[in-house]
C-alpha positions as CSV (number, residue, x, y, z in Angstrom):
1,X,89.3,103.3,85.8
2,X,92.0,103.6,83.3
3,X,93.8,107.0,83.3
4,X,93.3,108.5,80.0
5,X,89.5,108.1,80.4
6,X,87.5,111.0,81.2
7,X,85.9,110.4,84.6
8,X,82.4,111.3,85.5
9,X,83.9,113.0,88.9
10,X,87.0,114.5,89.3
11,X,88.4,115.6,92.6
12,X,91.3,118.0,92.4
13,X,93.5,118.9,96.1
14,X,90.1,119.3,97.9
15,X,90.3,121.0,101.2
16,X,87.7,121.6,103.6
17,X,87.9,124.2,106.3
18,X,85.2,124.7,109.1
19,X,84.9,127.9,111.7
20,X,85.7,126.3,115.5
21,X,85.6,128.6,118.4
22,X,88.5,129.1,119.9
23,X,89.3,129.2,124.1
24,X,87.5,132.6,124.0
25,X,83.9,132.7,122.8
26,X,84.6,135.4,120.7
27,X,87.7,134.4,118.8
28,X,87.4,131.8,115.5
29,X,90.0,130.6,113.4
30,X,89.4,127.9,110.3
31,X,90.6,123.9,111.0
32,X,91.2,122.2,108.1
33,X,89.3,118.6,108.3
34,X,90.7,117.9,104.6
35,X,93.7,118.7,102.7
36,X,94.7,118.5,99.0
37,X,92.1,115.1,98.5
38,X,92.4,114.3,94.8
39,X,90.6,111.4,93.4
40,X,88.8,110.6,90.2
41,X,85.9,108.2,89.4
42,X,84.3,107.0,86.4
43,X,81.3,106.2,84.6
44,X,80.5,102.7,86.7
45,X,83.0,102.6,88.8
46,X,82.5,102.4,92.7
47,X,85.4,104.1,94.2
48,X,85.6,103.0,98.1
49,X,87.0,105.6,100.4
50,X,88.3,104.3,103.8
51,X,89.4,105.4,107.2
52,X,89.1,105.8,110.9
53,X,86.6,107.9,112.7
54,X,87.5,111.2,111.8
55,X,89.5,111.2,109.1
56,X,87.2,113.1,107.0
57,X,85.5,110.5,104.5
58,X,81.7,111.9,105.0
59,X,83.0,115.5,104.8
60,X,84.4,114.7,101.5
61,X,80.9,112.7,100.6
62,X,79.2,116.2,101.6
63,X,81.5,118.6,99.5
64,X,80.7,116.3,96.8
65,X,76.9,116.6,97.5
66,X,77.3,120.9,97.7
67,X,76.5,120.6,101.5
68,X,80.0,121.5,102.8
69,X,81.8,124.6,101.6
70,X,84.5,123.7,99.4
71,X,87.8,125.8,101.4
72,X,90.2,125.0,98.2
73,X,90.8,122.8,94.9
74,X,87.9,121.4,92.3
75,X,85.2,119.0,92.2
76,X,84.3,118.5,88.8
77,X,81.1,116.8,88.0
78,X,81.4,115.4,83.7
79,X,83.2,118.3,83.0
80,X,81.1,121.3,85.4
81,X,82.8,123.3,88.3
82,X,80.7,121.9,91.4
83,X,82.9,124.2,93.5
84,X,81.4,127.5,91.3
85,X,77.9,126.2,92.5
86,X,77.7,127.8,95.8
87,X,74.6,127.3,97.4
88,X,71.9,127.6,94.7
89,X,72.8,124.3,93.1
90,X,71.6,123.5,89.8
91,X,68.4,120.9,89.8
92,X,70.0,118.9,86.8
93,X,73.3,118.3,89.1
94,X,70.7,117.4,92.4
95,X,69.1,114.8,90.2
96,X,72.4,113.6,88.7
97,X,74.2,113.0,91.9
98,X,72.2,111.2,95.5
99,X,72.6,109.7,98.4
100,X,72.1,106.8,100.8
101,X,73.1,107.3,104.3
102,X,73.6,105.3,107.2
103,X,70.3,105.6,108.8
104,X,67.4,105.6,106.4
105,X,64.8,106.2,109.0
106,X,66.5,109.7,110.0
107,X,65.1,111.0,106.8
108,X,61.7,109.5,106.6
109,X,58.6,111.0,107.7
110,X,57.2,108.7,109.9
111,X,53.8,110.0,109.6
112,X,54.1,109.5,105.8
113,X,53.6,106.4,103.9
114,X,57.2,105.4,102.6
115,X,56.1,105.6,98.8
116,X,55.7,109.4,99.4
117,X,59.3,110.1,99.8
118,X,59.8,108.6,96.5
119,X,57.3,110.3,94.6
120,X,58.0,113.6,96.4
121,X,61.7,113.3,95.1
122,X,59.8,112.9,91.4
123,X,57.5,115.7,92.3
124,X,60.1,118.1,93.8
125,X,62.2,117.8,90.2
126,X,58.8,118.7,88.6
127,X,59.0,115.1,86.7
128,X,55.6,113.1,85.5
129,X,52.0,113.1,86.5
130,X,50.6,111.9,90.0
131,X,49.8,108.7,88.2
132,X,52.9,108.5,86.4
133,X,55.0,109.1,89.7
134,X,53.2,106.2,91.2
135,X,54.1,104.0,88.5
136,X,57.8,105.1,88.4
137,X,57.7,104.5,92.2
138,X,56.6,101.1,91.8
139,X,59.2,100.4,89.2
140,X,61.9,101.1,91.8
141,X,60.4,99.5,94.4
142,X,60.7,96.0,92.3
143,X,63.8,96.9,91.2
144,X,65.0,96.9,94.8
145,X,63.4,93.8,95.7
146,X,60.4,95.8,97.6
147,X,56.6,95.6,96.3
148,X,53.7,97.8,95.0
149,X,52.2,97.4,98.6
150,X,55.5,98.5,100.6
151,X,54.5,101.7,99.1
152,X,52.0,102.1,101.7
153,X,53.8,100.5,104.6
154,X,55.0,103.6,107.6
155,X,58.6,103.2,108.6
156,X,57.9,101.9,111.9
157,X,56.2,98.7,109.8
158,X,59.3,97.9,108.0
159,X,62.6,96.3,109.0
160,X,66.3,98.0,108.6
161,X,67.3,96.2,105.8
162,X,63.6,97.4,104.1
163,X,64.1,100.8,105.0
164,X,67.7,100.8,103.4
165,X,65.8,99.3,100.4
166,X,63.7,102.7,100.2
167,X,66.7,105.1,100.6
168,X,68.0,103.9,97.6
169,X,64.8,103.6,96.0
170,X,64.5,107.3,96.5
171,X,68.3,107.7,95.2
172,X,67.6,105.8,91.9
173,X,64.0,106.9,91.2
174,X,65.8,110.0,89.6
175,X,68.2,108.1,87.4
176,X,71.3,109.8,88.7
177,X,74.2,109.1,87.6
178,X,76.6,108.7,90.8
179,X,75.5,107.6,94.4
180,X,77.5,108.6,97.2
181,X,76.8,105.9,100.0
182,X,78.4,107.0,103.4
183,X,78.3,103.9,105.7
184,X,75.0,102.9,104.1
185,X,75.6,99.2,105.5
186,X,77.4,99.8,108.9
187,X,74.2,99.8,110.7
188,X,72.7,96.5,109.5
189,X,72.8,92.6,110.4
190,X,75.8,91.1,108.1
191,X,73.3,88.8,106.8
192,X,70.8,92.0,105.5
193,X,74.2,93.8,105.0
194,X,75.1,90.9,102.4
195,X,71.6,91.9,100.6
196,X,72.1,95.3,100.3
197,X,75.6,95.1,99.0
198,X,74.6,93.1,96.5
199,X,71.5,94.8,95.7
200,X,73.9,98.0,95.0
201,X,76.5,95.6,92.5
202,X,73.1,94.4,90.7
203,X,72.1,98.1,90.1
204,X,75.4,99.1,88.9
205,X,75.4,96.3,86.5
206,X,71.9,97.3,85.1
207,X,72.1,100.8,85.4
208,X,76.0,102.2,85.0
209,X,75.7,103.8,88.1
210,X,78.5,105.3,89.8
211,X,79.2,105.1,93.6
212,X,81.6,106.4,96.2
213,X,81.4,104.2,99.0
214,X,81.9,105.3,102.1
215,X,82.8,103.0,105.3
216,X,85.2,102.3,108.1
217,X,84.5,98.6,106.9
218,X,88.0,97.1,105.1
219,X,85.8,93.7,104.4
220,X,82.9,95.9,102.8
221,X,85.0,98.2,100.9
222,X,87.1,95.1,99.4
223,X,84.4,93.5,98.3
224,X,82.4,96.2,96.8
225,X,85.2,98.5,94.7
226,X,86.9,98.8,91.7
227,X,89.3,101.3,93.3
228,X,90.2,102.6,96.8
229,X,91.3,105.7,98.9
230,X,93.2,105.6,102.0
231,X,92.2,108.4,104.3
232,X,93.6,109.8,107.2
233,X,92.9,112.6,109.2
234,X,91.8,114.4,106.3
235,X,95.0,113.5,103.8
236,X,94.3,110.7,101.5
237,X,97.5,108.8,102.1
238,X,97.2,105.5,99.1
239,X,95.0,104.8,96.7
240,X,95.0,102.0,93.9
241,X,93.1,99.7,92.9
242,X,91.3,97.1,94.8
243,X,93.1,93.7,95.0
244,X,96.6,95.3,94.5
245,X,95.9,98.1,97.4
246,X,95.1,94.9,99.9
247,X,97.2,92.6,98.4
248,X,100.5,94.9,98.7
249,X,99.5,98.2,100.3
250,X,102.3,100.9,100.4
251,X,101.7,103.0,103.2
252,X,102.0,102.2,106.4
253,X,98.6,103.4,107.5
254,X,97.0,101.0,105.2
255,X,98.8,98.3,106.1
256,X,98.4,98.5,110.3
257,X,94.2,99.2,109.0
258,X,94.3,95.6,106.9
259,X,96.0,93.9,109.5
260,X,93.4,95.1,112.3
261,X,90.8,94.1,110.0
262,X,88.3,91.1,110.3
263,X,88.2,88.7,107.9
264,X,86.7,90.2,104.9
265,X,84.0,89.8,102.7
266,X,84.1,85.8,100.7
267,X,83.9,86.7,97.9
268,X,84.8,90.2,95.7
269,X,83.7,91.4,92.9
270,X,85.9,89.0,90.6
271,X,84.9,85.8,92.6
272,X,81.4,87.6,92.4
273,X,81.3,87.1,88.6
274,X,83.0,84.1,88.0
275,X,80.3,82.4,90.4
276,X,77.7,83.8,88.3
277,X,78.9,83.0,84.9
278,X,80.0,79.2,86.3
279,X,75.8,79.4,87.4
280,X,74.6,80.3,84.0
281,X,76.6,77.6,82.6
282,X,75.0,75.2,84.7
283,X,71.2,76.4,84.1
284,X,71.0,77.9,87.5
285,X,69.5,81.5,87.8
286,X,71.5,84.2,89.2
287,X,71.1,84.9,92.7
């Protein structure tokens, strides 16, 4: 994003401190899992954090979603103190900021008809009628390449790749306004992994939805972000934008993590769009 615009979410010297026990049962002391993390992104923008196991990427994803205590710095959210929240976080800010996780089956009832953890996100904000939650459902469904009828399907009727369709079904059914996926591909074929990475760039293009992309995944990561963080063990070490962070990386870190890399991702997001305006010059529908 450039500079001197006003991002949607701005992380100030973030740290993130959790109680361990110590040798002794009863003795505790605080370890820090992240340090002074600063970061902004803006309205649209996917911002791609990346690191080893570890390094504290999904524990940044969860102060940003209020469900780690913030130990130090800001999170602002289009101007609002998240870190002045606490617990009892505002509705507007749960509806403004969601999530897509790694496993989408962890979070579904599996006695429930899929379509009901859509509507019950609508219902649980307070939004629309019974008939008109149906309706929105269905809207969101299409729009991630699901059907009216996968509304009744159970979770053990309906692949990975469909299930991932859901999760962020129920993320956008609410309109928000940033996504925070944390390794919401890892866990799928590269062929359905493809799909849904594209399915998330098509969204962002119709909607102006912001994500911070979370993955271990270099390839991914290059191929889905505007910008990029370098994390390790809970420092963010380089961040820049995409094709001059992999082209000429600064830190060392990011340069041993590219070069022990597999080949990433054909084409990015500026092959991306060049293939589909060269389509629409030739009459051919965008895939």
């Amino acid at each position: 994003m450039n500079d001197t615009a006003t991002p949607l979410l701005d992380v100030r010297d973030l740290c993130v401190r959790y109680e361990t026990s110590g040798a002794s049962s009863w003795r505790r002391h605080l370890t820090t899992v992240l340090r002074d993390v600063t970061f902004r992104i803006g309205a649209g923008e996917t911002y791609g954090l990346v690191g080893e196991s570890g390094s504290g990427k999904s524990t940044t994803g969860r102060a940003i979603l209020r469900l780690a205590d913030i130990g130090g710095g800001a999170i602002t959210f289009d101007g609002q103190d998240v870190a002045t929240m606490g617990r009892r976080t505002p509705l507007a800010y749960r509806r403004d900021v969601q999530a897509v996780y790694q496993d989408p089956g962890a979070s579904l009832n599996p006695r429930h008809h899929v379509g009901r953890a859509v509507t019950d996100a609508l219902r649980r904000h307070g939004l629309g009628s019974a008939a008109e939650r149906r309706a929105r459902a269905e809207e969101v469904f299409v729009q991630v390449g699901l059907t009216a009828d996968h509304l009744t399907r159970y979770p053990s009727e309906m692949s990975g790749g469909q299930l991932q369709r859901v999760a962020i079904a129920r993320a956008l059914v609410l309109n928000p306004r940033l996504i925070v996926c944390d390794e919401a591909v890892s866990a799928l074929d590269l062929s359905t992994q493809s799909q849904i990475i594209n399915l998330l760039m098509d969204v962002q293009e119709q909607t102006g939805v912001s994500y911070l992309f979370i993955t271990h995944d270099l390839g991914v990561v290059r191929h889905v972000s505007h910008r990029v963080g370098v994390l390790r063990a809970g420092e963010l070490v380089e961040q820049g934008e995409t094709k001059a962070l992999f082209e000429a990386p600064l830190h060392e870190y990011t340069r041993s993590l590219i070069a022990a890399s597999p080949a990433s991702h054909p084409q990015g997001r500026d092959e991306r769009r060049a293939a589909r305006q060269a389509r629409r010059r030739a009459g051919v529908g965008a895939a």
